[in-house]
GUGUGU-149869 format. One record per residue: residue in three letters; x, y, z of N, C-alpha, C, O in turn. Coordinates in steps of 0.02 Angstrom, whole numbers, plus 50000, padded with zeros to 5 digits. Example, Ala and Ser with C-alpha at 12.3 -4.5 7.8 and 13.67 -1.06 7.14 Angstrom:
residues 2
ala506604971650390506154977550390506604983550390507124983450423ser506424988850354506844994750357506455000250394506705005750402
This chain:
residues 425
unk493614976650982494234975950942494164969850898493974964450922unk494284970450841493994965050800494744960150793495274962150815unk494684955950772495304950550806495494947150713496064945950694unk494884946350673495114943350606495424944350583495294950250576unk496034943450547496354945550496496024945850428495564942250409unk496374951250390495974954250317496644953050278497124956750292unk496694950250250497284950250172497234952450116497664951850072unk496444956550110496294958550061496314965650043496024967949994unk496764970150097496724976850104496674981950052497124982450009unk496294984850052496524991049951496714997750014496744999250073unk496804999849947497525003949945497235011349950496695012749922unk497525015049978497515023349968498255026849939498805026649967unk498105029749880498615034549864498615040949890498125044149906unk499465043349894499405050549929499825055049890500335053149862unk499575061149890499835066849845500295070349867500125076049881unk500615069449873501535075249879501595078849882501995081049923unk501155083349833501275090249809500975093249865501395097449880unk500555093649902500435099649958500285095249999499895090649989unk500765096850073500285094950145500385102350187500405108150167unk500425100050239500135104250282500305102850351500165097050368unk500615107150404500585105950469500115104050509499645107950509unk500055099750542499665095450603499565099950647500005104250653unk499085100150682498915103250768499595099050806499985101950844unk499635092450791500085087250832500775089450836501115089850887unk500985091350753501665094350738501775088850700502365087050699unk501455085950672501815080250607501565082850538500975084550533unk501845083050503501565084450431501085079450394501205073850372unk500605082650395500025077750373500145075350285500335078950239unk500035071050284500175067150190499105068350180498635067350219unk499135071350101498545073350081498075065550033497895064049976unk498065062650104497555056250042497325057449997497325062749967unk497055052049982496585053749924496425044949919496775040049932unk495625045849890495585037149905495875037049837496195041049804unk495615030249827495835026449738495115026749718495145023449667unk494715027949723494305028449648493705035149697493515036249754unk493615037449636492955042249654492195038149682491985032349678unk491975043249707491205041749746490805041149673490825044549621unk490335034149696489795033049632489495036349642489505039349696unk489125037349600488535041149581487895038549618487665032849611unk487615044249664487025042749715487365041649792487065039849843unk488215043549784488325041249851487915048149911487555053049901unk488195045249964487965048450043488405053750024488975053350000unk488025059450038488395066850066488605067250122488185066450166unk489345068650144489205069450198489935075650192490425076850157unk489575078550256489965085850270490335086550332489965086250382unk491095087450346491395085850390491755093950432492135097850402unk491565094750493491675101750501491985099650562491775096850612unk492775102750536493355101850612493355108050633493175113150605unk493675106650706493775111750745494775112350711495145116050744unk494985109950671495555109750658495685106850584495695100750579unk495825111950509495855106450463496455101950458496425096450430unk497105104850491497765103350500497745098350533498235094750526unk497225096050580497425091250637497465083350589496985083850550unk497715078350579498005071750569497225068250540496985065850488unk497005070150627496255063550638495945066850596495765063050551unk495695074550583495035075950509495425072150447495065067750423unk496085072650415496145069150362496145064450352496045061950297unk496305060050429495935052950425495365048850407495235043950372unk495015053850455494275053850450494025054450389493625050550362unk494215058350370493935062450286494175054750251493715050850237unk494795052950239494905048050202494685043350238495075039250214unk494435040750271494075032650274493455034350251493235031350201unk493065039350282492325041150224492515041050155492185036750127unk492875043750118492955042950035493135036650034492815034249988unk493515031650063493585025650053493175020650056493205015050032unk492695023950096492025019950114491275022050060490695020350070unk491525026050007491195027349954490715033149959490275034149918unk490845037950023490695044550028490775050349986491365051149971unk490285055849957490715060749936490845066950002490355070450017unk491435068050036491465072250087491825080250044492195082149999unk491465082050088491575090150088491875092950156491495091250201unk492325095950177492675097150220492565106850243492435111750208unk492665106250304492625114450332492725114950401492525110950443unk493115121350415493165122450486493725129050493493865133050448unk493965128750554494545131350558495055128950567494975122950577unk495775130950569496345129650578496775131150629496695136850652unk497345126950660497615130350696498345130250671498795128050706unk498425132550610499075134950580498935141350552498375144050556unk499525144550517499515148150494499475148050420499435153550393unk499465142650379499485142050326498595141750309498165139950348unk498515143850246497615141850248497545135550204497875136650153unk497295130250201497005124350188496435125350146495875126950166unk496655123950066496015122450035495965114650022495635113449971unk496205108950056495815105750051496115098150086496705096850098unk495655094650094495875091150140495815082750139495265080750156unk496205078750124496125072050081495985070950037495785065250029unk495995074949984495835074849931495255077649911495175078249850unk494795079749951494235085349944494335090649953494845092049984unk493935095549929493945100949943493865102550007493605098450045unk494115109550034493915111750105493895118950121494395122450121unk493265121050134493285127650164493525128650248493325126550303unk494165134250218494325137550265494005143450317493965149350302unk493805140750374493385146150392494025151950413493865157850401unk494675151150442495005155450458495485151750530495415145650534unk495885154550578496565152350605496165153650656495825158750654unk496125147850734496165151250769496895145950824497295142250795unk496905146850880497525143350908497305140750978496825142251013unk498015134750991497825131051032497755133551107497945139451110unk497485130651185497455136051218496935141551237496795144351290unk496695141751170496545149151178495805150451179495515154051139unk495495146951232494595146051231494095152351228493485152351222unk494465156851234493965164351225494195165351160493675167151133unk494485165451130494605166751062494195163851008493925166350958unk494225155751041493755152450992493025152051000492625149950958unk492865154651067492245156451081491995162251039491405162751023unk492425166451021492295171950978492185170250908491695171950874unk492765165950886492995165050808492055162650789491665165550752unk491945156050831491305153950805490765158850831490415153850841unk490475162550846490175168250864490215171850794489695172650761unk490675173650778490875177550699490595174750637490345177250587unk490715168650658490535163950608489675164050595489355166050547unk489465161450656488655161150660488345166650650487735166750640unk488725172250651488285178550607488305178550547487835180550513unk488915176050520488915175250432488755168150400488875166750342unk488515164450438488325157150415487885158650356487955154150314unk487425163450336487035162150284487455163250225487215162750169unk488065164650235488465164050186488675156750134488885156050077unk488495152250191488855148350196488125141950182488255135950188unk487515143750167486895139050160487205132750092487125126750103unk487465134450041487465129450009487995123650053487925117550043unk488375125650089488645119050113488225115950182488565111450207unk487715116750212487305113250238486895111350185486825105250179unk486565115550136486035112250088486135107050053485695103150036unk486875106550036486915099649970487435093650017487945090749999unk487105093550077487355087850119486875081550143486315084050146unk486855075850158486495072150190486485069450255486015067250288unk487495070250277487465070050358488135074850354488585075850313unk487905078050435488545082450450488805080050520488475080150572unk489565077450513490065075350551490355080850590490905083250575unk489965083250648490235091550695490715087650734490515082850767unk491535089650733492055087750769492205091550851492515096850848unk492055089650908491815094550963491385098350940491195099350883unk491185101351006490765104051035490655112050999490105114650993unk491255115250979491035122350932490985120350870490665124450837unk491195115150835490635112250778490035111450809489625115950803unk489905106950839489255103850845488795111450858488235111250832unk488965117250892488465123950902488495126150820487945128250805unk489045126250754488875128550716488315126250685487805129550674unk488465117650661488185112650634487545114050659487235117650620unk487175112350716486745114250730486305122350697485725122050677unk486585127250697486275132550675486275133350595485995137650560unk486755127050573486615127650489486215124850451485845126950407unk486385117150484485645113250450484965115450470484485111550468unk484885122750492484335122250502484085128050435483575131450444unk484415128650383484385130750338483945126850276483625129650232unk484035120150285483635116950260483215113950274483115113850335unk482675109250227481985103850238481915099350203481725101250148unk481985093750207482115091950274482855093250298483295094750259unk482945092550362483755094150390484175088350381483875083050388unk484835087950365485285083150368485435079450424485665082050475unk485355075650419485605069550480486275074350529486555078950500unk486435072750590486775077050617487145071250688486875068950738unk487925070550659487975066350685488645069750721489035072750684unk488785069250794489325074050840489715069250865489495065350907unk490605068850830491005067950824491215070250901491005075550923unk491775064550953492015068451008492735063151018492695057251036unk493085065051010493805059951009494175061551093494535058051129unk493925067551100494345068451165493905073451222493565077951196unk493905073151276493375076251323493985081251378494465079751414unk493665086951359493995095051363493915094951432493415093051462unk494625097851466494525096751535494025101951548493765099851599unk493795106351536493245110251539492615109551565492285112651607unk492475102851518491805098351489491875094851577491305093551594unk492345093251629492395090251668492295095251728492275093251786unk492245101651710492605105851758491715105151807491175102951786unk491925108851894491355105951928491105113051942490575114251971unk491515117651920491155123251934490655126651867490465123551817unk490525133851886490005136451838490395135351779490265129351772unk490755136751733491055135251676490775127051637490315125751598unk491225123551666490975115851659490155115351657489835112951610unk489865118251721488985115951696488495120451653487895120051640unk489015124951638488635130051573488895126051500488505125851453unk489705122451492489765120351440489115112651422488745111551374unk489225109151483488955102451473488095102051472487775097151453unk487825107851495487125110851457487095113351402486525113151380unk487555116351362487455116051299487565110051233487285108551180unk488195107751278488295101751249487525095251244487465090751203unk487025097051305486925091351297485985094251275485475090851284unk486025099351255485545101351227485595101351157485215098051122unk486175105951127486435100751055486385095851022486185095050964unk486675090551083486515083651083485815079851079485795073651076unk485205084251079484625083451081484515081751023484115077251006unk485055087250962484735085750890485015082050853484865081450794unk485585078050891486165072450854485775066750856485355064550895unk486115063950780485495056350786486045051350820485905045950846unk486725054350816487055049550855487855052350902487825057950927unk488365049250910488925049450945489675046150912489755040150923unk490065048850883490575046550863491225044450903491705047350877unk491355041750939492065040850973492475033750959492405028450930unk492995037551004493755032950984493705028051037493945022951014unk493455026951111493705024151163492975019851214492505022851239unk493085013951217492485014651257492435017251334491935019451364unk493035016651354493125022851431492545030451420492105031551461unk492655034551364492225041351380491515039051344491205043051310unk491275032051355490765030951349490525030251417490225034051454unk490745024551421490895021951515490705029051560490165031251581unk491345031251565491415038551596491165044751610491115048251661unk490965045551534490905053851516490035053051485489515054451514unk490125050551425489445049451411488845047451416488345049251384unk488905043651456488245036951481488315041151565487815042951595unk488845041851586488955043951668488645049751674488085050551696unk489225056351642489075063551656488615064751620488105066951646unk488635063551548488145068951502487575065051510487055068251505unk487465056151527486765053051523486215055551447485655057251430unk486855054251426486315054551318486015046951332486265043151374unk485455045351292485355041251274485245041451188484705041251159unk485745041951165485845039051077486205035351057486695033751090unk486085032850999486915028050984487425030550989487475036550975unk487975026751009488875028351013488775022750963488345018350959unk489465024650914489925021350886490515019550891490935023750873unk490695014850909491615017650903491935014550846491935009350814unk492215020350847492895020750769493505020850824493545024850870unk493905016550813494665016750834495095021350787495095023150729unk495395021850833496135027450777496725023150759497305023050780unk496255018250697496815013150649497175017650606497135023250580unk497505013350610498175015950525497585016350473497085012750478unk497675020650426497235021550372498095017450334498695018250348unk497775013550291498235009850239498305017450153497915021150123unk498995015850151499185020650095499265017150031499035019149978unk499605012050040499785008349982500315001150011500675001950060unk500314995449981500444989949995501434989350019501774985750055unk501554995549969502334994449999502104996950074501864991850100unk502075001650114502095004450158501914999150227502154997850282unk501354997150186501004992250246501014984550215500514982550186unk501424981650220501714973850177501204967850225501004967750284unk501164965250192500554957050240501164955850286500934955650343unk501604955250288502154953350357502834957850355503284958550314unk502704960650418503194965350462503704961750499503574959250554unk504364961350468504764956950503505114962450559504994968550560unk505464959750593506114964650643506654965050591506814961750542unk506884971250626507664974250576507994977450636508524980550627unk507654976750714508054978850772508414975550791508344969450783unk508914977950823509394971750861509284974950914509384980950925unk508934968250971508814967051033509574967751097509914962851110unk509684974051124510044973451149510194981751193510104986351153unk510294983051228510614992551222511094994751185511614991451182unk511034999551155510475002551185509655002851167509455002751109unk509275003051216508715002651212508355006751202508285010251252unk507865009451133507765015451101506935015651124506535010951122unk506765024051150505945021851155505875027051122506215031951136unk505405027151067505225033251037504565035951066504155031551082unk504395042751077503845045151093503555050751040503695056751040unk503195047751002502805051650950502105054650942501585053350973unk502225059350887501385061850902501285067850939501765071650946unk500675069550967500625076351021500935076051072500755071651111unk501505080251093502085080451135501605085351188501545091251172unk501325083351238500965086051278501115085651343500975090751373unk501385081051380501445077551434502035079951469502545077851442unk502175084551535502765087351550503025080251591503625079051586unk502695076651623502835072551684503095067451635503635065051653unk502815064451561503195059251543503965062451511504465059951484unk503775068651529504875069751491505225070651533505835071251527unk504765071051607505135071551662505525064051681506125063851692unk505125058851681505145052951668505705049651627506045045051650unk505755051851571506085048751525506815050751531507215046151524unk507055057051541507535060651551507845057451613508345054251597unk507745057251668507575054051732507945047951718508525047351740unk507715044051691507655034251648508285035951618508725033451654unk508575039451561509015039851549509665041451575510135037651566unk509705046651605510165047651658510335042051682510905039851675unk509885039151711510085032751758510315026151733510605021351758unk510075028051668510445019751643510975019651607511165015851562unk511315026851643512005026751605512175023951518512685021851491unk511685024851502511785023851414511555019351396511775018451339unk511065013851415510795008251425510075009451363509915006151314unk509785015351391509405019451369509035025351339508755029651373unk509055025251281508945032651258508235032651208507985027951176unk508035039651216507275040451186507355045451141507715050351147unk506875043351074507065050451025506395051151037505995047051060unk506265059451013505495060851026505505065850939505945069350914unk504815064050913504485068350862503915068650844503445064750835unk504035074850837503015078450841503085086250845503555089650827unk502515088050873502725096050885502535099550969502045102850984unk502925098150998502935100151069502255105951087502145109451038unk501905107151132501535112551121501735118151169501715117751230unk501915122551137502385127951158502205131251230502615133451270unk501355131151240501315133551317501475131351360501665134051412unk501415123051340501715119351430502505117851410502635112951445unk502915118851384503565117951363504195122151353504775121051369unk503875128251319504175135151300504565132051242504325129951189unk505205132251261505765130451213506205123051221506745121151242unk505545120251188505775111151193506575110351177506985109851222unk506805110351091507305109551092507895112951144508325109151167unk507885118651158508245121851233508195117751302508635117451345unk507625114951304507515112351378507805104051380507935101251434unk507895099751296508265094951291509045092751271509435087951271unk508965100451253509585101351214510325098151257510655094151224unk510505099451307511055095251338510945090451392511175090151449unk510475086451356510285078851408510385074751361510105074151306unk510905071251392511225066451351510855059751329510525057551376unk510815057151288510265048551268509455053151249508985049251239unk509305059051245508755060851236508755065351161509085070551165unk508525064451114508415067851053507555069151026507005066251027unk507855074951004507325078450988507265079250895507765082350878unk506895077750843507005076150788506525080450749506425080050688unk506255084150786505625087750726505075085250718504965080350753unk504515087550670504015086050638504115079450608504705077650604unk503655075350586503555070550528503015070550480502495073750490unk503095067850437502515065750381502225062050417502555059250460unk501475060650415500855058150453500305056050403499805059550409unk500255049250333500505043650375501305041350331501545035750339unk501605046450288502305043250257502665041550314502755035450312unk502785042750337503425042350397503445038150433503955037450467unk502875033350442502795029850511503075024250528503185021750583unk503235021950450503625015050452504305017450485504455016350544unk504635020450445505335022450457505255024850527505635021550562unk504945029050561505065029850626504965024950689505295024750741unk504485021350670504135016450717504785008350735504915004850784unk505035008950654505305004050643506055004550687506195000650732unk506405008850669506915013850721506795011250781507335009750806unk506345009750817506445011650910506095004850908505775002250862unk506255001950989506184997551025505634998651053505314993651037unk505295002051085504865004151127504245011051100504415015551062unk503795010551120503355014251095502805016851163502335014151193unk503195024051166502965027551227502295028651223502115033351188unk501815024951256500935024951256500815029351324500285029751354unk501095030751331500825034851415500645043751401500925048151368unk500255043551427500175051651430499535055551481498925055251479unk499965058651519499755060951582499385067251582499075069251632unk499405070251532499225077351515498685077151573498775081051619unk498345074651573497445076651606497255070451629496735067451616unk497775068551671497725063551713497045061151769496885065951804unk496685055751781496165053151791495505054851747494965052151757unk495625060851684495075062451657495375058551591495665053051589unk495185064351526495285062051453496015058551485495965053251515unk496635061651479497035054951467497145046351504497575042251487unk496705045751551496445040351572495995038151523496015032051518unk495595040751487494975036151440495385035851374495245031051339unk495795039651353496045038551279496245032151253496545028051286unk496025031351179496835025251171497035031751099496705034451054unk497625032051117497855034251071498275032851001498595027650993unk498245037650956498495037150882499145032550881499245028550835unk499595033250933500145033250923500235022550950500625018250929unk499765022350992499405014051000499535010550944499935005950942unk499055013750875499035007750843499635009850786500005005350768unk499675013450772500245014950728500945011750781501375008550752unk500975012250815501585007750847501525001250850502014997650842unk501245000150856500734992950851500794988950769501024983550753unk500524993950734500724989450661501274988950644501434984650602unk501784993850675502654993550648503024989250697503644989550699unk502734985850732503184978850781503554983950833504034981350862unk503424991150851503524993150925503354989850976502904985850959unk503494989351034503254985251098503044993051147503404997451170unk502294992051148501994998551189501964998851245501694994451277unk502365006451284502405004651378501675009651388501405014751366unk501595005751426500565009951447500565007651521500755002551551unk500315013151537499965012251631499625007851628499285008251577unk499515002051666498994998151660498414999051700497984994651706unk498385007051739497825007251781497185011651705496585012251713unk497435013051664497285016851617497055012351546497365007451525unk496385015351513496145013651460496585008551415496505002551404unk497105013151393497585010551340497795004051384497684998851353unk498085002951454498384997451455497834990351493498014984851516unk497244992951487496764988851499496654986351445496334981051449unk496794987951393496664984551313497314981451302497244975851276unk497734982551309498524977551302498254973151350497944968451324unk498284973151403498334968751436497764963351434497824957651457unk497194966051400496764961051357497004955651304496804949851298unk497514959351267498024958151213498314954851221498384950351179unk498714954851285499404950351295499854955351262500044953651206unk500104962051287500484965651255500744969751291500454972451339unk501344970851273501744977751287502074974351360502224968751381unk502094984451395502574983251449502054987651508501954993551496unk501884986051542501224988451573501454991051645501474987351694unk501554995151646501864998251718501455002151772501095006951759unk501544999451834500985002251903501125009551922501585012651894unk500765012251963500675019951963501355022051994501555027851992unk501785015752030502435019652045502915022651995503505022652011unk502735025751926503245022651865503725022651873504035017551856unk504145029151907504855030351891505385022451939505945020551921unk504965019351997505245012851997505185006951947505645003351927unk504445006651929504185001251892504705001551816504984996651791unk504745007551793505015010251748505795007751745506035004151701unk506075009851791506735006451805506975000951826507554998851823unk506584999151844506734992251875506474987251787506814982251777unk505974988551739506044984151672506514985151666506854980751693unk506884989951636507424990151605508084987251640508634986051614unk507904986351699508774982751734508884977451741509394974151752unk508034975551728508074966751711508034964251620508144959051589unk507814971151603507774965251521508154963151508508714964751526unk507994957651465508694954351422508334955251328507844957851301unk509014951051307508674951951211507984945951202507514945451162unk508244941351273507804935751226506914936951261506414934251238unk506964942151327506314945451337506094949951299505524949551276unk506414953851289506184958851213505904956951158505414959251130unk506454949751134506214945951068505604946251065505274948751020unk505324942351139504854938951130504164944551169503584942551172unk504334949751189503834955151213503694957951094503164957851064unk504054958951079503894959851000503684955550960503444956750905unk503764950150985503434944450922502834943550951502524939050924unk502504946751005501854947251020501534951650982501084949850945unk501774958950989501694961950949501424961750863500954964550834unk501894957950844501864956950764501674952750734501634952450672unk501384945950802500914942150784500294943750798499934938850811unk499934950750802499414952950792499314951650720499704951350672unk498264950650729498204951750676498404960450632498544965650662unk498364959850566498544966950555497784972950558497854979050560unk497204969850557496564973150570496314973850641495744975450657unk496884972150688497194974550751496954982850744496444985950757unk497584984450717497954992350700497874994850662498025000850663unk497524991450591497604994250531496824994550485496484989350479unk496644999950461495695000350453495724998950391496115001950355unk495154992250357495314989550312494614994850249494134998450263unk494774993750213494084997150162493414994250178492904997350165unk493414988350204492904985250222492384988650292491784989750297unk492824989350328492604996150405492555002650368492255007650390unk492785002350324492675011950306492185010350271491835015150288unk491725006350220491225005650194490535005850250490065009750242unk490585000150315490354999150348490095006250389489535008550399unk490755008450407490495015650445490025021050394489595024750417unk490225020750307489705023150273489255020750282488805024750292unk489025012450284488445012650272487935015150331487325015350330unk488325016750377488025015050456487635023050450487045024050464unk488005026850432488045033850438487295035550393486875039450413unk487255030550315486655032150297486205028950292485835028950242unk486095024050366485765022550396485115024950448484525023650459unk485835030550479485625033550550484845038050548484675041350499unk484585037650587483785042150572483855050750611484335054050630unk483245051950610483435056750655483385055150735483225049750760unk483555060250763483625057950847483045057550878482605061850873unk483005053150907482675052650970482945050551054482865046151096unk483305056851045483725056751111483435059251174483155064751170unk483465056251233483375058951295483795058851376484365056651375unk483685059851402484115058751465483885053951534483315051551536unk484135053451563483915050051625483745053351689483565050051738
C-alpha cells in the first residue's frame, strides 16, 4: 500500500452518451482517458469474462491512461450488447449469465471453434490481459495464431469457489488452470491473501504476481478535490450504506437485525444490483423493514461522491464465500469509501480488516458480529465518530485513489514482462 501523497493527479474524462449495466448492478460511466496512445505504444488486448462488469472498464482505463492502446473483448452478462468499452472499441463475443457454469462452459467451447474468425485480434496485439480462467483457455488457443506469440498475462481478481472445491470438479478445474498457467508470463491480482492462499499455497505457480489494488480511477478534479471535508452530522441517526455487489444473505440478515434493534438509532440504505438467485425479490424481501432502503442501481464512477458522502458508515463485510475468496478480498467498495470520508466496518479476522487495522481505521468487529455489531453502536457518541472519520480523511489520497503515475507504471511493467518460465513445486 503505498502511503505518499500525489497532488499532481490528471484527469479522466467520461462520456454520457452511452453506459451500460454492471454485472454488480451499478451503471458503469464510459471513460475515456485525456489524450490518445503515442505512436509505438504497447498493444495490449483485454478479454473479460464480463464487458459490463465495473473492474474491465477500469482496467481498460488505467491501461489507456498509462499510454496503452487497448482493444477490448469478451462476453457479457447483460442483455444489452457492448460495442465498446472505455473508450475503446470492444468486441462482443455474445450474453452469457451469472450462476450459470455449464452454460459458459459451452458459450467458450462455441467460441474456440470459431476463433479463426477472430485471428486479427490476437495478431495485432503485444500482450493479452485473460480475465479468469475461461479467458485465459481462449487467450491461450488464440495467440497461438501468431509468431512470435504475444506476451500472455492471466488476470484473477477473485477465486471461484469451484477453483477451491476438493472434489473431482475443483481438481479437473485447477489442472487446467495451472497448465494454462504454464504459458502466462505472469499473474494479475487485487489482494495479497489469494497470493498467500490460493496461489503460492494451492496452485504453487512459480511466476510473477503483481498487485493492482481496486483504486478509484480519478475522472476529473471536481469529483475528486485535493481535500474532502465532512458535510455529515455526527449523531443518529446513524446511516451505513452498503454498496456495490449485493451478494451476501447473512450481512442483510445482520443489518435488518441492527436496525430493528436500535429502534431508529440506525438505518442502512443499500445500492447496487442484488443478484437475483440468492435473493429472489430484493425490493419485496425489504420492502416493509423499517430504517432499511433499498435505492437501485448507480453510475460507477459518477455517483460515488454523492453516495459515499450520504452515509456514515461503509459496509466492508461480505460473507458470500466465507473462509475462501471472501476472506482474501479487499474490495471495490474499500477504497471508494475510503476516498469519500466513509468510516469502513470490516471483520478483522479477514483480509480487508487486516489492512485497516494496519491503517488505524474503521470499525473492526470479532466473529461474534451481531453482538460486536451492537454493542458499537450503543456506545458511540459524535465525538467517537468525529474522530473514527478524520482518520479516514486524513489518508493520504493515493491511499484509495490510482494516480496516472501507477497506470503508466503498470504499462511499463506489462512491456516489460518476457515470456514464461513458469514451474511448480
Amino acid at each position: 500500500m503505498t502511503r505518499q501523497d500525489n497532488t499532481s493527479l490528471e484527469s479522466y474524462s467520461v462520456s454520457n452518451q452511452e453506459t451500460v449495466v454492471g454485472a454488480v448492478g451499478n451503471t458503469v460511466g464510459n471513460y475515456s482517458a485525456t489524450e490518445p496512445p503515442r505512436s509505438g505504444a504497447i498493444r495490449i488486448l483485454v478479454l473479460a469474462q464480463d464487458l459490463a462488469d465495473a473492474a474491465i472498464h477500469r482496467r481498460v482505463a488505467m491501461l489507456r491512461a498509462g499510454g496503452a492502446q487497448v482493444t477490448a473483448a469478451g462476453f457479457r452478462r447483460v442483455p444489452q450488447p457492448i460495442e465498446s468499452v472505455a473508450g475503446c472499441a470492444a468486441l462482443d463475443f455474445g450474453q452469457t449469465l451469472n450462476a450459470k457454469l455449464l452454460k459458459r462452459i459451452i458459450s467458450v467451447a462455441q467460441k474456440l471453434i470459431s476463433l479463426r474468425r477472430y485471428q486479427a485480434l490476437f495478431t495485432d496485439t503485444d500482450v493479452i490481459i485473460a480475465r479468469n480462467l475461461d479467458m485465459l483457455v481462449i487467450a491461450t488457443c488464440g495467440r497461438g495464431h501468431r509468431k512470435p506469440q504475444p506476451v500472455l498475462i492471466y488476470e484473477c481478481l477473485d477465486i471461484h469457489r469451484l477453483m477451491l472445491d476438493r472434489g473431482p470438479v475443483g481438481w479437473i478445474l485447477r489442472c487446467i488452470e495451472r497448465q494454462l498457467s504454464l504459458r502466462a508470463a505472469a499473474i494479475l491480482t487485487s489482494s495479497p491473501a489469494f497470493v498467500n492462499h490460493y496461489f503460492r499455497r494451492i496452485a504453487r505457480l512459480k511466476i510473477p504476481i503483481r498487485l493492482v489494488e481496486n483504486k478509484v480511477l480519478p475522472i476529473n478534479e471536481k469529483t475528486t478535490p485535493n481535500e474532502i471535508s465532512s458535510s455529515r452530522r455526527p449523531g443518529p441517526p446513524w446511516v451505513i450504506g452498503w454498496f456495490g455487489m449485493i451478494r451476501c444473505t447473512r450481512s442483510l440478515r445482520l443489518l435488518i437485525e441492527l436496525t430493528q434493534q436500535s429502534q431508529g438509532a440506525v438505518q442502512v440504505v443499500i445500492r447496487g444490483k442484488p443478484l437475483e438467485h440468492l435473493f429472489g425479490d430484493f425490493e419485496k424481501a425489504i420492502g416493509n423493514v423499517p430504517g432499511v432502503q433499498f435505492l437501485g442501481p448507480y453510475r460507477n464512477p459518477e455517483d460515488l461522491p454523492s453516495i459515499y458522502r450520504h452515509v456514515h458508515f461503509n459496509w466492508a463485510i461480505d460473507m458470500f464465500e466465507a473462509g475462501l475468496n471472501s476472506s482474501w478480498l479487499l474490495p471495490n467498495r474499500l477504497y471508494e469509501g475510503g476516498l469519500y470520508g466513509a468510516v469502513p466496518i470490516a471483520l478483522l479476522s479477514v483480509e480487508t480488516g487486516r489492512l485497516l487495522k494496519k491503517l488505524g481505521l474503521g470499525v473492526l468487529l470479532t466473529d461474534s458480529l451481531a453482538h460486536s455489531l451492537r454493542n458499537f453502536f450503543t456506545t458511540l457518541t459524535p465525538q467517537k465518530y468525529r474522530d473514527l472519520e478524520t482518520a479516514v480523511l486524513s489518508m493520504p489520497r493515493t491511499t484509495w485513489l490510482c494516480s496516472r503515475n501507477e497506470s503508466a507504471a503498470l504499462v511499463k511493467w506489462l512491456g516489460s514482462v518476457g515470456q514464461p518460465k513458469a514451474s511448480f513445486d
